[in-house]
N, C-alpha and C positions, 0 to 999 in steps of 0.2 A: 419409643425410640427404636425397639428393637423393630414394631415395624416398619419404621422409616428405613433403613436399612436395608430391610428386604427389597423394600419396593425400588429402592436406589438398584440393590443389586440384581433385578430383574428387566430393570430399566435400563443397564449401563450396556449393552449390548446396540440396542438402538438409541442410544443417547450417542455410543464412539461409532456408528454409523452415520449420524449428525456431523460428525466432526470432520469427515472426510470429504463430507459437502462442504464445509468452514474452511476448510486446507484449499479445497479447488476453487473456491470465490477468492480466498485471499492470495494463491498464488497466480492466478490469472488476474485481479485487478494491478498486482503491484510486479509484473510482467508488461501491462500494457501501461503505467507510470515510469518505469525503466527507459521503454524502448522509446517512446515520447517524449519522455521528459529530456533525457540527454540532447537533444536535438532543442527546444525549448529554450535548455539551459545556454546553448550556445548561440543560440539565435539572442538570446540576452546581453549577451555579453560581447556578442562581434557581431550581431548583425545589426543590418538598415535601421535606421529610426523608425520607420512605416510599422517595419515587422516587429522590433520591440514592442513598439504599443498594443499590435495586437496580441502578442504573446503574455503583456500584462496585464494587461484588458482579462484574459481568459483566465490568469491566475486569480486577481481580483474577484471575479463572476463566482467561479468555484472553491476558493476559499472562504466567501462571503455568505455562500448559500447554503442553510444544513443539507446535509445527508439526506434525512427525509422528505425534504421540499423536492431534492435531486431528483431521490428515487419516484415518489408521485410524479415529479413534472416529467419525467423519459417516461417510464411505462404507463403508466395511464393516459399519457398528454399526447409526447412527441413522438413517442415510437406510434403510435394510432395513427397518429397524422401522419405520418410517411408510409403505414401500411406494413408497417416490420411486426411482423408477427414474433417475437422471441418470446422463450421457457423465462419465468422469473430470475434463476438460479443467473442465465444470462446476462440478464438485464442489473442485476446487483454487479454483478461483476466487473460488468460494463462502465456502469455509472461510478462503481466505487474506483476502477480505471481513469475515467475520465479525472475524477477528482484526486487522484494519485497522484496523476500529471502535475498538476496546478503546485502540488504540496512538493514534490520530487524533483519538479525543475529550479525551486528554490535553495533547495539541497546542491544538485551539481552547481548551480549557480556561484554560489558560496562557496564549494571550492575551488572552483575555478578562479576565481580574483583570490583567492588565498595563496595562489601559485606567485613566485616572482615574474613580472612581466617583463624580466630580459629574456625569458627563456625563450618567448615566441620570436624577441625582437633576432636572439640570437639563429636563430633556427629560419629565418627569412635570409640574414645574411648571408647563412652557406646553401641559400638559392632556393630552399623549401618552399612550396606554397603554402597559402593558410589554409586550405585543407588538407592537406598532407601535416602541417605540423601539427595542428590542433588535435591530428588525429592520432598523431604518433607520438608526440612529446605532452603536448596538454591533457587527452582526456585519459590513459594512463595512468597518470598521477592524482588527477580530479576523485576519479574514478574508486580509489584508495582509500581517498580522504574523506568522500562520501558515504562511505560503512555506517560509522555511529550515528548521522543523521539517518541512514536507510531502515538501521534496525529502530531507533525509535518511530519511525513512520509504519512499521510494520506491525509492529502495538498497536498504532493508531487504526490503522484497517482493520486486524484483526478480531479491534472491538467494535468497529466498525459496523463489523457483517451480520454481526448479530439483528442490525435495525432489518435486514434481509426479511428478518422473520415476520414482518408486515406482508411482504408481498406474496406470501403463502411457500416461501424457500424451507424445502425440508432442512433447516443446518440444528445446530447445536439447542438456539433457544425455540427454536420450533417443533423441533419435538420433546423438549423437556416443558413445555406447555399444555403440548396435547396431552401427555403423560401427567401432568399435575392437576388437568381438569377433570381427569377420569380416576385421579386416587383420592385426590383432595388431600396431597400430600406439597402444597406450593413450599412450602420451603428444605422441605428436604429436597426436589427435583432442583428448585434454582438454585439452592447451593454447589446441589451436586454441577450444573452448568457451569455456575462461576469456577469449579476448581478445573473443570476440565479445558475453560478457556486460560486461568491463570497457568497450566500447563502450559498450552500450548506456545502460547505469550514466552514464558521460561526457556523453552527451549529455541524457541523460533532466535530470541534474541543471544541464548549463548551460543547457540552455534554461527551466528556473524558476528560475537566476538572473537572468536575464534580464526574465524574467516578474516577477522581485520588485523590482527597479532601478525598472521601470516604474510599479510599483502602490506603491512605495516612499511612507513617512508622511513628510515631514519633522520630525525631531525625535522620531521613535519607533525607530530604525534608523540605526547607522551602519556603511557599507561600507566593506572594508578592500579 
């Protein structure tokens, strides 16, 4: 026991160096689900029938398809065939990005039709266009109500990133691997991993409680 312990603590130095590669995949994939998804979500919800399908079609593809199938099918497959040379760290990112979109556009989606639909009708009458309104009265409010679905998605990535550690990404479970194959201490090293993603998981998500109390609708949200 006592040398488990040690080896944790000689290990937790380059283990929360891991972690800082964990933090820059998870806050760049679910940055490039943000900026994509909101636009997604509205093309769902007001746009053309053409562009619906395709934007379902895409949600369908990558909600259907693991993680790991993703990650192999971009960096080993499509990124080669296009000649994009990208670092792993990138390519996790990327993909878990991509899949963000799919899972995040569902998110605004749902709050969006959660809004009363006189607001836009009302917001046309006093001559607004619909992109002006949607942008100024709709996603506002969307945008608020989206919180609780955001930070459970951010769980979801967070454990996400871990599968990273396939493609040779120095993060969290990748070098508490290396380190458990050279003490032959695997479960004191994974534990110690699990706590430091259950951390992170912990905080990531009360602090967008916090974030949502604040930006909170009255009368759209009640906190238990």
């Amino acid at each position: 026991m006592l040398q488990s312990l040690t080896i944790i603590w000689d290990a937790l130095p380059y283990l929360l160096e891991g972690s800082l590669v964990t933090i820059g995949i998870v806050a760049g994939a679910m940055s490039i689900g943000l900026v994509a998804g909101v636009p997604m979500a509205v093309t769902q919800v007001y746009g053309p029938r053409s562009l619906r399908f395709v934007v379902t079609l895409y949600v369908w593809l990558f909600r259907g398809i693991p993680v790991l199938v993703l990650l192999f099918l971009f960096y080993f497959g499509l990124f080669s065939l296009v000649g994009l040379n990208i670092s792993a760290f990138w390519a996790a990112t990327l993909v878990l990005g991509l899949r963000g979109m799919a899972y995040q556009s569902q998110i605004f989606r749902g709050a969006i039709q959660s809004l009363p639909h006189g607001q836009l009708k009302a917001a046309k009458a006093l001559g607004m266009s619909d992109f002006k309104a949607i942008r100024s009265i709709v996603l506002p409010q969307a945008l608020r109500l989206s919180i609780p679905g955001w930070s459970n998605e951010y769980s979801i990535v967070l454990k996400d990133s871990a599968i990273a550690f396939v493609l040779g990404t120095s993060e969290i479970m990748s070098r508490a691997h290396f380190v458990a194959s050279r003490t032959y201490e695997q479960l004191a090293l994974y534990i110690a991993a699990g706590v430091l993603f259950f951390l992170l998981t912990w905080l990531g998500v009360r602090g967008l409680r916090v974030l949502e109390r604040k930006l909170s609708i009255p009368g759209y949200a009640q906190h238990v």
